[in-house]
Backbone as a printed PyTorch tensor [residue, N CA C, xyz], in Angstrom:
tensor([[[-11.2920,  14.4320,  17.7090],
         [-11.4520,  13.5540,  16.5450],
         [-10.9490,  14.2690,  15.3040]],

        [[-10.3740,  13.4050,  14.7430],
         [ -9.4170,  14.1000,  13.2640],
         [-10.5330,  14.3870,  11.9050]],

        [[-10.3560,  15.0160,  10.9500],
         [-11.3410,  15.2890,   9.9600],
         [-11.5230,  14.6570,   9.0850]],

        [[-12.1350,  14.8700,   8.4710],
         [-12.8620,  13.5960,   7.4660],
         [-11.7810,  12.9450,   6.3710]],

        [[-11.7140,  12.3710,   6.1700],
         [-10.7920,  11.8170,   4.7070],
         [-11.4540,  12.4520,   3.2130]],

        [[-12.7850,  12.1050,   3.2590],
         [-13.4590,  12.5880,   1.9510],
         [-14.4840,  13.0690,   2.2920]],

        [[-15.6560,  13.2180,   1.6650],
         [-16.5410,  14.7580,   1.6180],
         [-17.4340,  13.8310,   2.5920]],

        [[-18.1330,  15.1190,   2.7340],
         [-19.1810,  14.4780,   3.8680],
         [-20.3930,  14.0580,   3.3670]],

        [[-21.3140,  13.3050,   4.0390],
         [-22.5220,  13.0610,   3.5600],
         [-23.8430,  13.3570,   4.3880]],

        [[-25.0720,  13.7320,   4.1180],
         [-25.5100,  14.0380,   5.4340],
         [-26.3170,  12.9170,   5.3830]],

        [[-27.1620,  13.0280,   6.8880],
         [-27.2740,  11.6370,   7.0200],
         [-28.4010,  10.8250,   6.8200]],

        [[-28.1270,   9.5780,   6.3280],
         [-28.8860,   8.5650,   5.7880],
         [-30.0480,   8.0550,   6.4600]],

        [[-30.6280,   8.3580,   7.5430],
         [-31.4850,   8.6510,   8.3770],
         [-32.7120,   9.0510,   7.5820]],

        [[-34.3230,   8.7000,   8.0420],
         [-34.9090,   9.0600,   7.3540],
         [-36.0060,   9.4810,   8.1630]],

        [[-36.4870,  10.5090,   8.4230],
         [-37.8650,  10.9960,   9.2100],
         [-38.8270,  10.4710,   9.1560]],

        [[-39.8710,  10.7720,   9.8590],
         [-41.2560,   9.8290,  10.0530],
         [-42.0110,   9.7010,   8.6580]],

        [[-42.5880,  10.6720,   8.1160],
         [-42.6090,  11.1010,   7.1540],
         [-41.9740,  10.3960,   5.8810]],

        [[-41.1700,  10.1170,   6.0390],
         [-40.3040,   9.2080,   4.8650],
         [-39.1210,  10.0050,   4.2110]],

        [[-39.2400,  11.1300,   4.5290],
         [-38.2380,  11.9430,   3.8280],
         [-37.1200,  12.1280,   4.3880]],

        [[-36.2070,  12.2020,   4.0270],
         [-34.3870,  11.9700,   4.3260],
         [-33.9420,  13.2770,   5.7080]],

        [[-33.4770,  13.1070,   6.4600],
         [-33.2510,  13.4150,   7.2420],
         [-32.6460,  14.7830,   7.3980]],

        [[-31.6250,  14.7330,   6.2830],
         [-31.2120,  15.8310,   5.4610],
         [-30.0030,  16.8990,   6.8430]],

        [[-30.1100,  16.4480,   7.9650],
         [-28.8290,  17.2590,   8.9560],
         [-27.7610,  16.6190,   8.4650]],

        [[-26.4010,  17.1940,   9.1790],
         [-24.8590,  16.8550,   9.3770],
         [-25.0140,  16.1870,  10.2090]],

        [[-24.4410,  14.5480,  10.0340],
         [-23.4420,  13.7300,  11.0540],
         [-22.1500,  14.1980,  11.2570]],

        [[-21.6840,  13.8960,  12.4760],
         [-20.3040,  14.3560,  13.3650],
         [-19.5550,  13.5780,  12.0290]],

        [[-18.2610,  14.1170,  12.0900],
         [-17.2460,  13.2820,  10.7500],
         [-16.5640,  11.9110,  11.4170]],

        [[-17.2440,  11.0740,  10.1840],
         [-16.5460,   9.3550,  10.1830],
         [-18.2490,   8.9190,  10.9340]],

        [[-18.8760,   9.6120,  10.6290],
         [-20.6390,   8.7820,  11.3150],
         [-21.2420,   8.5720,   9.5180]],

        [[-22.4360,   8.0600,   9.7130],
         [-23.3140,   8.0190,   8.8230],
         [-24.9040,   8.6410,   9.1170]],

        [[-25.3780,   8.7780,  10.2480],
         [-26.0950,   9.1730,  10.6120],
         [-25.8980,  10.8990,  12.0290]],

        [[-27.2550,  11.4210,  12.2880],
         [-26.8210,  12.7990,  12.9940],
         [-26.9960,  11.9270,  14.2300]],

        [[-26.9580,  12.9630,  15.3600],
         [-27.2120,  12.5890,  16.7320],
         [-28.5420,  12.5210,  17.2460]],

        [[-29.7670,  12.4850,  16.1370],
         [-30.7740,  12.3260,  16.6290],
         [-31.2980,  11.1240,  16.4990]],

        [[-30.3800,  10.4460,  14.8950],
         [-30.6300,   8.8100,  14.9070],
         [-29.5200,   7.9640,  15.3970]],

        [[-29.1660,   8.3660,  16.3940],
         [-28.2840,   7.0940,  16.8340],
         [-26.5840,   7.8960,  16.8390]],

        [[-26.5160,   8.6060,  16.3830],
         [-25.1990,   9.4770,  16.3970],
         [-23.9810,   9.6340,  17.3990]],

        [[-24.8730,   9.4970,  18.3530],
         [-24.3820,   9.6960,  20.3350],
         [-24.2410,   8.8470,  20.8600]],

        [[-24.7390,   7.6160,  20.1880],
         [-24.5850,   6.3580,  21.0080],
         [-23.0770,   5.5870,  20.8910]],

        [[-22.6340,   5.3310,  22.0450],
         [-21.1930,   4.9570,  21.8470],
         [-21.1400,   3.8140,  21.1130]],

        [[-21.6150,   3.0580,  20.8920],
         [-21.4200,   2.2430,  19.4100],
         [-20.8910,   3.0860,  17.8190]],

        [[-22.0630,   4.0580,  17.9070],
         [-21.7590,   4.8760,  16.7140],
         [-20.5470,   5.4770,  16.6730]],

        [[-20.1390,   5.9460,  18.1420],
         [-18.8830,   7.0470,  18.6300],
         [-17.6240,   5.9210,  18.0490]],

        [[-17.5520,   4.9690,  18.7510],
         [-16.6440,   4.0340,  18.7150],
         [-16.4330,   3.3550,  16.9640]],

        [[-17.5740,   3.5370,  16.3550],
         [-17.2850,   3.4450,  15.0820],
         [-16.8480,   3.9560,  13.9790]],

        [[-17.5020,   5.3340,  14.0490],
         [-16.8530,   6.2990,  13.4470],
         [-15.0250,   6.7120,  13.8360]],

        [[-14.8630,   6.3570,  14.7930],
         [-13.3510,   6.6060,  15.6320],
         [-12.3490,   5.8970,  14.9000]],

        [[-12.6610,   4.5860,  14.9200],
         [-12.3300,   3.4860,  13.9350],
         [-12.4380,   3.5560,  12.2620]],

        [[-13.2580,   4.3040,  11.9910],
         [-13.5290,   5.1510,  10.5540],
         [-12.4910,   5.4910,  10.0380]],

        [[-12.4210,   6.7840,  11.0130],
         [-11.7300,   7.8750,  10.4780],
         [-10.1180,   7.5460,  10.7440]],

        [[ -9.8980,   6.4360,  11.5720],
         [ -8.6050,   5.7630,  11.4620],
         [ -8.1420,   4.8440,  10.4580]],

        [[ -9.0450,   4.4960,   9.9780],
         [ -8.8130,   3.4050,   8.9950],
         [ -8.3500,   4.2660,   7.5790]],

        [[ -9.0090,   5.2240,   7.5430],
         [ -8.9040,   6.3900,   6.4430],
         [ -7.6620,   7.0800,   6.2690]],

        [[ -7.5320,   7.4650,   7.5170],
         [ -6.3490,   8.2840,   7.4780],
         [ -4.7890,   7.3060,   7.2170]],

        [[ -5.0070,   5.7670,   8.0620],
         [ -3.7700,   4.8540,   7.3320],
         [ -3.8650,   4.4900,   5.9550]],

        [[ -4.7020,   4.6820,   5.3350],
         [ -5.0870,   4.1510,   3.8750],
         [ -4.5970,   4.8940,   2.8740]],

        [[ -5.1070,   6.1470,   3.5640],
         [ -4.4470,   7.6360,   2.4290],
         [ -3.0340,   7.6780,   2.6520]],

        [[ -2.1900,   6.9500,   3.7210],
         [ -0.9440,   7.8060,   3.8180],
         [ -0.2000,   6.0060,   3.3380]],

        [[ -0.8380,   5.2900,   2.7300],
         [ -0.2560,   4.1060,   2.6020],
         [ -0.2070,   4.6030,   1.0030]],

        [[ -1.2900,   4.6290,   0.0700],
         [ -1.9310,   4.7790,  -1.3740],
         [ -1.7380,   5.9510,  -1.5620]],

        [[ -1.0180,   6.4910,  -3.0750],
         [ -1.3370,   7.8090,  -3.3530],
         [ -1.7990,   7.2030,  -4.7430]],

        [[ -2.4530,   7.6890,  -5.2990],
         [ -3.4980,   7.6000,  -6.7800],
         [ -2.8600,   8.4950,  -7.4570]],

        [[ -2.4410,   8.0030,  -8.8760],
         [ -1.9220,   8.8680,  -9.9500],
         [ -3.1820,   8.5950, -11.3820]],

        [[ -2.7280,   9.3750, -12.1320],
         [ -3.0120,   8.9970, -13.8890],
         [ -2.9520,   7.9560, -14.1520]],

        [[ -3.6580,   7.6250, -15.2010],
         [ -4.0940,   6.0900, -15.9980],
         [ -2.5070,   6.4220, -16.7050]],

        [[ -1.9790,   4.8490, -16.9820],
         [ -1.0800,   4.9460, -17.7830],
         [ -0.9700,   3.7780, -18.8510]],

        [[ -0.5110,   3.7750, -20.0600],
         [ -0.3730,   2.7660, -21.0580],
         [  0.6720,   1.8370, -20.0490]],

        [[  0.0050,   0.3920, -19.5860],
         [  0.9960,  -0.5110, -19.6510],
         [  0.9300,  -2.1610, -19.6790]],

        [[  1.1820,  -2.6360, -20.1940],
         [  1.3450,  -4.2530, -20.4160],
         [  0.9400,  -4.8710, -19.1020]],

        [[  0.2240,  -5.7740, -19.1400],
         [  0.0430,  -6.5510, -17.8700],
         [  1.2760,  -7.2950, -17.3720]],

        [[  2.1550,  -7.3660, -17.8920],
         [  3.1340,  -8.2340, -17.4690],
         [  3.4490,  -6.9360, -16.7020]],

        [[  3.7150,  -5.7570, -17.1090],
         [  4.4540,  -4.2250, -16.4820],
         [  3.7800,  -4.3980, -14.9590]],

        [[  2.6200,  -4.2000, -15.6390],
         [  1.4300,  -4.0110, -14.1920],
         [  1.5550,  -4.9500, -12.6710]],

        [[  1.7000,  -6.1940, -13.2000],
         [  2.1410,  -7.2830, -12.0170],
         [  3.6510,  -7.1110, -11.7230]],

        [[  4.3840,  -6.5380, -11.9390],
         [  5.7870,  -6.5480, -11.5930],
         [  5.8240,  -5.0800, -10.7800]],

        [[  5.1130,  -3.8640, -11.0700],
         [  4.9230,  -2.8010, -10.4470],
         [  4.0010,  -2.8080,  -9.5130]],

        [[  3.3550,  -4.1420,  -9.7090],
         [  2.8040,  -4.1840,  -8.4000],
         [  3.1790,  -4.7910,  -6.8430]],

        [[  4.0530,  -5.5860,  -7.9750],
         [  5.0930,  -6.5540,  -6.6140],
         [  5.6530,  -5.1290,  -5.5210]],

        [[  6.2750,  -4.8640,  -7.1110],
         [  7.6200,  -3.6930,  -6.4410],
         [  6.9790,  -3.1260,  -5.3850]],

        [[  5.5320,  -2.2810,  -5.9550],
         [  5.2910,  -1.6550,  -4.8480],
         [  4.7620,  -1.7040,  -3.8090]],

        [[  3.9610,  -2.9500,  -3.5310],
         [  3.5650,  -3.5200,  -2.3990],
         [  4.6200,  -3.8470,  -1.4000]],

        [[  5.6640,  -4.6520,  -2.4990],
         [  6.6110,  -4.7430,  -0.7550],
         [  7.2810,  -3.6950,  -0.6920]],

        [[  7.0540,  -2.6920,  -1.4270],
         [  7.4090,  -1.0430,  -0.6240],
         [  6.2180,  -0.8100,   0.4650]],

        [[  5.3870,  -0.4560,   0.2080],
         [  4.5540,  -0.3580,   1.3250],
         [  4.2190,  -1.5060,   2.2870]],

        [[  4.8790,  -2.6520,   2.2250],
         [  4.7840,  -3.7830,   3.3470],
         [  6.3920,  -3.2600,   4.1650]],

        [[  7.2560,  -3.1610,   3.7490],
         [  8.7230,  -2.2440,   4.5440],
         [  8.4390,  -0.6870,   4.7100]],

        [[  7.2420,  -0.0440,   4.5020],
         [  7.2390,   0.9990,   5.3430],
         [  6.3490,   0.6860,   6.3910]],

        [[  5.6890,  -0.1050,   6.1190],
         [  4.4130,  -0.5430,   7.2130],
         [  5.0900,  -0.9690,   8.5590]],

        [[  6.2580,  -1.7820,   7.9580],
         [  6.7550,  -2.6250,   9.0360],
         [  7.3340,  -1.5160,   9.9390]],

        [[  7.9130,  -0.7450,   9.2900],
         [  8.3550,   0.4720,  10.2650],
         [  7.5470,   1.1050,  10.9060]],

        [[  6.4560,   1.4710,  10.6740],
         [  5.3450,   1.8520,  11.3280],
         [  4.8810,   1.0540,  12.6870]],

        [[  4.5690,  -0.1990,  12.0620],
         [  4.1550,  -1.4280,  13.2720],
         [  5.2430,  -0.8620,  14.5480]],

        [[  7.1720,  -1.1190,  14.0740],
         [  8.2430,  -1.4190,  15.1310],
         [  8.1120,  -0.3330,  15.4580]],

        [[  7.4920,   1.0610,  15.4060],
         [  7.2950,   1.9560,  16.0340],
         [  6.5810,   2.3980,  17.4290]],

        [[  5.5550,   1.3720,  17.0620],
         [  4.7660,   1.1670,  18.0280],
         [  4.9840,   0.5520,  19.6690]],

        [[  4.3160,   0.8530,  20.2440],
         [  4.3960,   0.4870,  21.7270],
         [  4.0410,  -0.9630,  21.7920]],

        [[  5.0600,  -1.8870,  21.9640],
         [  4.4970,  -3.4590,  22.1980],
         [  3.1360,  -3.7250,  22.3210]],

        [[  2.6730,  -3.3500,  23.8530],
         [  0.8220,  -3.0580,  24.5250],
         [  0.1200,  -2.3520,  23.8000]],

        [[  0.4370,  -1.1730,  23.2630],
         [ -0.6280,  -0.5580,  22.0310],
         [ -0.7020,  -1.1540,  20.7810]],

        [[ -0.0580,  -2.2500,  20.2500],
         [ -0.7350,  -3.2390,  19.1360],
         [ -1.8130,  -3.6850,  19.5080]],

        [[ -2.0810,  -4.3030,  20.1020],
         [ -3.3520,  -5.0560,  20.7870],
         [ -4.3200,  -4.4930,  21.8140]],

        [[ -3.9520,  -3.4060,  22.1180],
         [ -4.6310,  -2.5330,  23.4300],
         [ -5.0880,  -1.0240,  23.0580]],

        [[ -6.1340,  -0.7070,  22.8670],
         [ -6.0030,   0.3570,  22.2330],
         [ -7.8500,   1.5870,  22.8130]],

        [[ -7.9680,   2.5590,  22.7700],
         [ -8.8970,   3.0190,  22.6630],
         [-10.0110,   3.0590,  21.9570]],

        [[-11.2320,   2.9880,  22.5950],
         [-12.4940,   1.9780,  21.6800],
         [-13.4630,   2.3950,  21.5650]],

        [[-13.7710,   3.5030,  22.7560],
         [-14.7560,   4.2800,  22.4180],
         [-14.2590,   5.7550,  23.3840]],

        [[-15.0380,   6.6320,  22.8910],
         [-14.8450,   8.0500,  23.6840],
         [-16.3800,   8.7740,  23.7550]],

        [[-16.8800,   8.7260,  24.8590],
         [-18.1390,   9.4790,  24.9630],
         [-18.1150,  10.5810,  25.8520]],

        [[-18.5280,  11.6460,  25.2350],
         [-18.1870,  13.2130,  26.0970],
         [-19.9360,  13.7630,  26.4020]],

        [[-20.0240,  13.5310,  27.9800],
         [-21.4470,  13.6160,  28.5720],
         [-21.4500,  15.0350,  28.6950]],

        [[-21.6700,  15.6860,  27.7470],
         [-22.6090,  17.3140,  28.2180],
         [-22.9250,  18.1730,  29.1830]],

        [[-23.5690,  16.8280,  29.5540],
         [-25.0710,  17.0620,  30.5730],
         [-25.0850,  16.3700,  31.1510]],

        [[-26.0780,  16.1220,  32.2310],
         [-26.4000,  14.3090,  33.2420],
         [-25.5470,  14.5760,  34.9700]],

        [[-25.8270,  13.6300,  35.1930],
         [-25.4780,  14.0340,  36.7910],
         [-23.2740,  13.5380,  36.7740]],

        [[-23.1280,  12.8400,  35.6910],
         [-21.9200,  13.4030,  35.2120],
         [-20.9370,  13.7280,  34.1760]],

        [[-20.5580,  14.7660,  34.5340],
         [-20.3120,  15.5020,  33.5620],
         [-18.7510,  15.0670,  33.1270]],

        [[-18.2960,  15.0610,  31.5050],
         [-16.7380,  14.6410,  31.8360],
         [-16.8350,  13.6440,  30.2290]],

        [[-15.5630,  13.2080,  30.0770],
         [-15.9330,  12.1220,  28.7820],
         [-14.9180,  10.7810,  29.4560]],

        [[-16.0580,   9.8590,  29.2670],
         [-15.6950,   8.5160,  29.5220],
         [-14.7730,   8.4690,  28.1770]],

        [[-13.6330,   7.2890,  28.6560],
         [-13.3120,   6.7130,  28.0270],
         [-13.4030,   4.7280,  27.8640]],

        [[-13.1430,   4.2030,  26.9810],
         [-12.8470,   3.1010,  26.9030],
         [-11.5810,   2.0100,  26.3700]],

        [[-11.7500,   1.5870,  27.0190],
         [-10.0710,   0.5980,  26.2580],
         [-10.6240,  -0.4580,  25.8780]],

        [[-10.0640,  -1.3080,  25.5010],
         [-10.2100,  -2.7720,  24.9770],
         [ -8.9820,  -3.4850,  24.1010]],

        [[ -8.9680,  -4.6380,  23.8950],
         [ -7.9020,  -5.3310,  23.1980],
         [ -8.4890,  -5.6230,  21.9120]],

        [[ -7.8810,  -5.5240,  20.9170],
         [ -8.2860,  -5.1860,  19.9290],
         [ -6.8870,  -4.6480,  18.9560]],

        [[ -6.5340,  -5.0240,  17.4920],
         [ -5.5470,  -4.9740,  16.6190],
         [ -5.2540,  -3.4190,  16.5310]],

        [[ -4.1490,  -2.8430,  16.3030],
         [ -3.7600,  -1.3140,  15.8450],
         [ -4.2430,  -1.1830,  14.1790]],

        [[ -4.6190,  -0.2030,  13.9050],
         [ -5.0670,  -0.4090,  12.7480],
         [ -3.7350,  -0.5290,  11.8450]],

        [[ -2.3420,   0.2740,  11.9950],
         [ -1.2850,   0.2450,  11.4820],
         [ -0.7360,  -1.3130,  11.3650]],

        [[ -1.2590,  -2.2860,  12.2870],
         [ -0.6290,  -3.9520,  12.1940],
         [ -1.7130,  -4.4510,  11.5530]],

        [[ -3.1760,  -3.8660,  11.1510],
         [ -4.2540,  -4.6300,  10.4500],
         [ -3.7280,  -4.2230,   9.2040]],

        [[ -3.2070,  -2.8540,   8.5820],
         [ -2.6040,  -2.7190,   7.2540],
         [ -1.9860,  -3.7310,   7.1240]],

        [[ -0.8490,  -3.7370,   7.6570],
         [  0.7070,  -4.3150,   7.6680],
         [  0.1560,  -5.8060,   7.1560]],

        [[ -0.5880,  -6.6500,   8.2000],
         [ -1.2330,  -7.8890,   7.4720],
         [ -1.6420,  -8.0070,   6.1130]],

        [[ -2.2710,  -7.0380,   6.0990],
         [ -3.2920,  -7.0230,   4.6090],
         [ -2.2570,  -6.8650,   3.3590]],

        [[ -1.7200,  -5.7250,   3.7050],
         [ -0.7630,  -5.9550,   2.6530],
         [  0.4190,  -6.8010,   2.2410]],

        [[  0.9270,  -7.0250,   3.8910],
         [  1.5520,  -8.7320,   3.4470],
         [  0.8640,  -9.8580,   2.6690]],

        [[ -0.5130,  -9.6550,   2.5970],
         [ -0.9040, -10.7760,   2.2170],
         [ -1.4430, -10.8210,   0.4660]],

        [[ -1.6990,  -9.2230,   0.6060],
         [ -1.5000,  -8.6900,  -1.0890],
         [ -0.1960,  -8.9330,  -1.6980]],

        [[  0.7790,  -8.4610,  -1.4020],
         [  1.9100,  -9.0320,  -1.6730],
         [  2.3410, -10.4900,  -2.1840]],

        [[  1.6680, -11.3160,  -1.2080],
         [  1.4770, -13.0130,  -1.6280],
         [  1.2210, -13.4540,  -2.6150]],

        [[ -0.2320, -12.3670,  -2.6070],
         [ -1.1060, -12.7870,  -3.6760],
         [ -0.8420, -12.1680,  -4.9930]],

        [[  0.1430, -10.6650,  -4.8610],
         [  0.6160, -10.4710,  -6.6120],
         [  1.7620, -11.2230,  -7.1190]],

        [[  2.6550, -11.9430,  -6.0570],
         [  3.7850, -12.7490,  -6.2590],
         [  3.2070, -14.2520,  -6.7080]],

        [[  2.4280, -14.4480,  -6.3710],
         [  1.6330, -15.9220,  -6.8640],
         [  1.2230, -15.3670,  -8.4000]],

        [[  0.1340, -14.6840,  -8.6060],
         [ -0.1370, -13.8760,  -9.9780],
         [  1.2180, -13.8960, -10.6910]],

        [[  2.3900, -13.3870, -10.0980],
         [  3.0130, -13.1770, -11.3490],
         [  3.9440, -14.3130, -11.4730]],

        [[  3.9630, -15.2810, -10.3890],
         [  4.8450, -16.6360, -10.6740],
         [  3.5580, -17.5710, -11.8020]],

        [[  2.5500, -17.8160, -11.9730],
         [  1.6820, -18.1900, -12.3760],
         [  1.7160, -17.7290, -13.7940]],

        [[  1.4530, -16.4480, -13.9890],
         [  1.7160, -15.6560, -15.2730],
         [  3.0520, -16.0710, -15.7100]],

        [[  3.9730, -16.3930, -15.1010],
         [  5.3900, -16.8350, -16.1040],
         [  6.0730, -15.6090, -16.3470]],

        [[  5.6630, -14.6050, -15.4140],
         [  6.6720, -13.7130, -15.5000],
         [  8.2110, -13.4350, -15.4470]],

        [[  8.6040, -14.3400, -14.5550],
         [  9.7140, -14.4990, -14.2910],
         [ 10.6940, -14.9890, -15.5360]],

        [[ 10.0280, -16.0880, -16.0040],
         [ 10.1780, -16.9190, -17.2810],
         [ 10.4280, -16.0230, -18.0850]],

        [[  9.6020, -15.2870, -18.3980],
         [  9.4780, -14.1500, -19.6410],
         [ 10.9060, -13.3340, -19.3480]],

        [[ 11.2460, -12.5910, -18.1420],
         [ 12.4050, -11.7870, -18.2100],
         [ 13.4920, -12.1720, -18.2080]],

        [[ 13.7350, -14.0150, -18.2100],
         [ 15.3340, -14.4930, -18.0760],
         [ 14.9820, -14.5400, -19.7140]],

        [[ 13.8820, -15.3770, -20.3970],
         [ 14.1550, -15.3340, -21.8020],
         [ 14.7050, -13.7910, -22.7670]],

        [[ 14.1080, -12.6150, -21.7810],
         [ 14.5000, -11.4660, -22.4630],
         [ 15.8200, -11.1550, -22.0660]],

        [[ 16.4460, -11.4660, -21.3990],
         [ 17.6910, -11.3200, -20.3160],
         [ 18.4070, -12.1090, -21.4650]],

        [[ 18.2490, -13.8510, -21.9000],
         [ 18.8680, -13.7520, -22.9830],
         [ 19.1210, -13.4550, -23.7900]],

        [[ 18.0400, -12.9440, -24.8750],
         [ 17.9580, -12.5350, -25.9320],
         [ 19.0720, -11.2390, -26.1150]],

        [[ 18.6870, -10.3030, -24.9820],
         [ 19.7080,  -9.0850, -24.7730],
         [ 20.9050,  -9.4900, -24.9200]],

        [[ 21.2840, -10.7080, -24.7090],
         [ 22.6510, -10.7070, -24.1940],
         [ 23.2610, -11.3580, -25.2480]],

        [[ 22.4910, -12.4180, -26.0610],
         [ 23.0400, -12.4980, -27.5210],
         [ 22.9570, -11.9710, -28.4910]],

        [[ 22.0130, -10.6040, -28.5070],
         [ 22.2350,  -9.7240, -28.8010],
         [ 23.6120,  -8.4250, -29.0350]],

        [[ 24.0210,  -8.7630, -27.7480],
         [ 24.6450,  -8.0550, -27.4900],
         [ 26.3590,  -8.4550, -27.8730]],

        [[ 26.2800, -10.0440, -27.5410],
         [ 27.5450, -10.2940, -28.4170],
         [ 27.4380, -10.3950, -30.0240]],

        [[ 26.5470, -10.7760, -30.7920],
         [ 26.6380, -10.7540, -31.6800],
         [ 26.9330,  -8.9610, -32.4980]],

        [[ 26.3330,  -7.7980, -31.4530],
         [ 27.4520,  -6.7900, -31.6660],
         [ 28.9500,  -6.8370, -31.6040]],

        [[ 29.3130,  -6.7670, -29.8810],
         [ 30.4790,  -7.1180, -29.9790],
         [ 31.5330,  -7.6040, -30.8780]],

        [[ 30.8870,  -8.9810, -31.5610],
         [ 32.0730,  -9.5970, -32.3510],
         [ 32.1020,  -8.9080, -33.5040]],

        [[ 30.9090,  -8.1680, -34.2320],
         [ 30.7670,  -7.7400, -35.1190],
         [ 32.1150,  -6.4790, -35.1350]],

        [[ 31.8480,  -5.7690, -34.0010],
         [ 32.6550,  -4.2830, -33.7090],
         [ 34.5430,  -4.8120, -33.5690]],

        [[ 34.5920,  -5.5910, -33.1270],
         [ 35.2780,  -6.7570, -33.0910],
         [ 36.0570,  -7.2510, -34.1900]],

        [[ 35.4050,  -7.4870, -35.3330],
         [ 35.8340,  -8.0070, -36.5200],
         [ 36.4410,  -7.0920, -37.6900]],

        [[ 35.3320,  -5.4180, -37.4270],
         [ 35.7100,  -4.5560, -38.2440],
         [ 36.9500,  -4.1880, -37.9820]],

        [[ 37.5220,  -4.2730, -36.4490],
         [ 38.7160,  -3.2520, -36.3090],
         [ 39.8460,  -3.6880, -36.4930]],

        [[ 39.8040,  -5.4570, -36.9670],
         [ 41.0790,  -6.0200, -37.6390],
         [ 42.4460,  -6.3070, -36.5040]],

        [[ 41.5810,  -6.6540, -35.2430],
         [ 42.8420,  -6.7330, -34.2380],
         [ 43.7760,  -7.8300, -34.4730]],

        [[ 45.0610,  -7.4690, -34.0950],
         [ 46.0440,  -8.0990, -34.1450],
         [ 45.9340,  -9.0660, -32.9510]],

        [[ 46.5950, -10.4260, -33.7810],
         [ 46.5840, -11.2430, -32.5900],
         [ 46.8610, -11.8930, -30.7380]],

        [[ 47.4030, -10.6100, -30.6990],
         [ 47.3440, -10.0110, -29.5490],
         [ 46.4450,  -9.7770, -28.5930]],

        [[ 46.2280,  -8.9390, -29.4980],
         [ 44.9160,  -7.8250, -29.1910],
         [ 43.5190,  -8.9850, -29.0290]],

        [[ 43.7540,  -9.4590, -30.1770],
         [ 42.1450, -10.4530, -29.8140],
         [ 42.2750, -11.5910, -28.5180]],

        [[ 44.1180, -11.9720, -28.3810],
         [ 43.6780, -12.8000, -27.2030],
         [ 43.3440, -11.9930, -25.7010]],

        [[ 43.6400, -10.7810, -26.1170],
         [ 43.1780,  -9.9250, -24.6000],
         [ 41.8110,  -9.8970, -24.8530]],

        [[ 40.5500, -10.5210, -26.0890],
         [ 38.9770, -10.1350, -25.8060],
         [ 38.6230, -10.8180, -24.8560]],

        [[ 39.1820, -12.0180, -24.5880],
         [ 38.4450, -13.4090, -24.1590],
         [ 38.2500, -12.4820, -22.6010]],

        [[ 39.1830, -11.6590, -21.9130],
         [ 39.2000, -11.0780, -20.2630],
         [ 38.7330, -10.0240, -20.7970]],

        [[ 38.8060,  -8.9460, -21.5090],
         [ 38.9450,  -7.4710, -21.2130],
         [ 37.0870,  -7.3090, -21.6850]],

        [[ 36.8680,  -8.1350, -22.7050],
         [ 35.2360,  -7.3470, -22.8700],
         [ 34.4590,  -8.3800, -21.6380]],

        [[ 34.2770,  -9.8380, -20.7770],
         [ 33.8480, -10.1950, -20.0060],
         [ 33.3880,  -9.3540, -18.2140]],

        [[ 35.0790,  -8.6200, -18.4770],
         [ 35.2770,  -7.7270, -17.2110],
         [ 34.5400,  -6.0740, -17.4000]],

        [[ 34.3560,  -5.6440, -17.9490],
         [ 33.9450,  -4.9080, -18.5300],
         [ 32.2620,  -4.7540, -19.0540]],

        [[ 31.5960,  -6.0390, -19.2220],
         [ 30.5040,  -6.2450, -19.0400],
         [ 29.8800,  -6.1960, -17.4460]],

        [[ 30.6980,  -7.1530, -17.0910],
         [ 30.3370,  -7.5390, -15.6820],
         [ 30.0700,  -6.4950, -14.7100]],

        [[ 30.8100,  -5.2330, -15.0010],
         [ 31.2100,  -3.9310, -14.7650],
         [ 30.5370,  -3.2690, -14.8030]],

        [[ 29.6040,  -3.2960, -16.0180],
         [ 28.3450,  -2.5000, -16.3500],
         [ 27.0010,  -3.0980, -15.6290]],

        [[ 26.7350,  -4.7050, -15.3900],
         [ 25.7650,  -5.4970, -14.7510],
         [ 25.7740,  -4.9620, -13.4500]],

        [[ 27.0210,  -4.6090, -12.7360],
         [ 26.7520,  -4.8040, -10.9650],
         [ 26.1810,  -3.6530, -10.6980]]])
């Protein structure tokens, strides 16, 4: 079994007495092996724990607070969700067809008893890498709805114009100072269009 994702806790278990139990649970349990710890329910849960953890951390990395506009925020969130929905997917096509749905469910390792050895278990049941992959497809949905709703889109063709009449009203300006000969100005109508276009692709 792989190690913990985050710190440990001991366990939530509470003695006769009333007072907290206060031992180490095995990592990805909540409780020790004297309340329930050993029982393959618990085994099989914690297993599932510490899997869920380990795809989560390698999906999310957490940075610094940063100054930004909510409009910023829903558009960096698009971006980066369907980044992590196209690495996911690679993850999923990685996988063994039968191990999406088929997978190991519990593991109990007998000590002691007349036998000795660790059972295993199978069962059908989702990969946790295709339960991401869902979830975040479906986050994805849901920040692309948010930001069609918000009028985001709206907002960046209006700024898309603005830039751009902006931008000729330089032009003609730069244009006007340099006194081109009539020539010269009928080559603007192609040479500054191509040349923009140039800079867009």
């Amino acid at each position: 079994m792989s190690e913990p994702i985050g710190p440990r806790s001991k366990c939530k278990a509470r003695k006769r007495n009333g007072q907290p139990c206060g031992k180490w649970p095995r990592h990805g349990q909540q409780v020790c092996e004297s309340h329930g710890g050993n029982s393959p329910r618990a085994l099989a849960a914690a297993e599932r724990r510490l899997q869920d953890e380990a795809a989560e951390q390698a999906v999310q990395t957490y940075g610094l607070p940063v100054d930004v506009s909510p409009t910023e925020a829903l558009l960096d969130e698009v971006k980066w969700t369907a980044g992590h929905v196209a690495w996911l997917r690679q993850q999923v096509q990685a996988i063994e067809r039968d191990a999406l749905v088929w997978g190991k469910t519990e593991e109990v390792d007998k000590g002691a008893g007349e036998f000795v050895g660790v059972d295993v278990t199978h069962a059908a049941a989702p990969n946790v890498w295709l339960d991401l992959y869902y979830k975040e497809r479906r986050h994805l949905l849901d920040v692309c709805k948010a930001a069609i709703q918000a009028g985001v889109e709206e907002r960046r063709v209006r700024l898309a114009e603005q830039q751009g009449q902006l931008l000729a009203s330089v032009i003609r300006a730069i244009l006007d100072d340099l006194g081109l000969s009539a020539e010269q100005q009928a080559k603007v109508a192609t040479v500054v269009p191509r040349h923009l276009r140039a800079v867009a692709a």
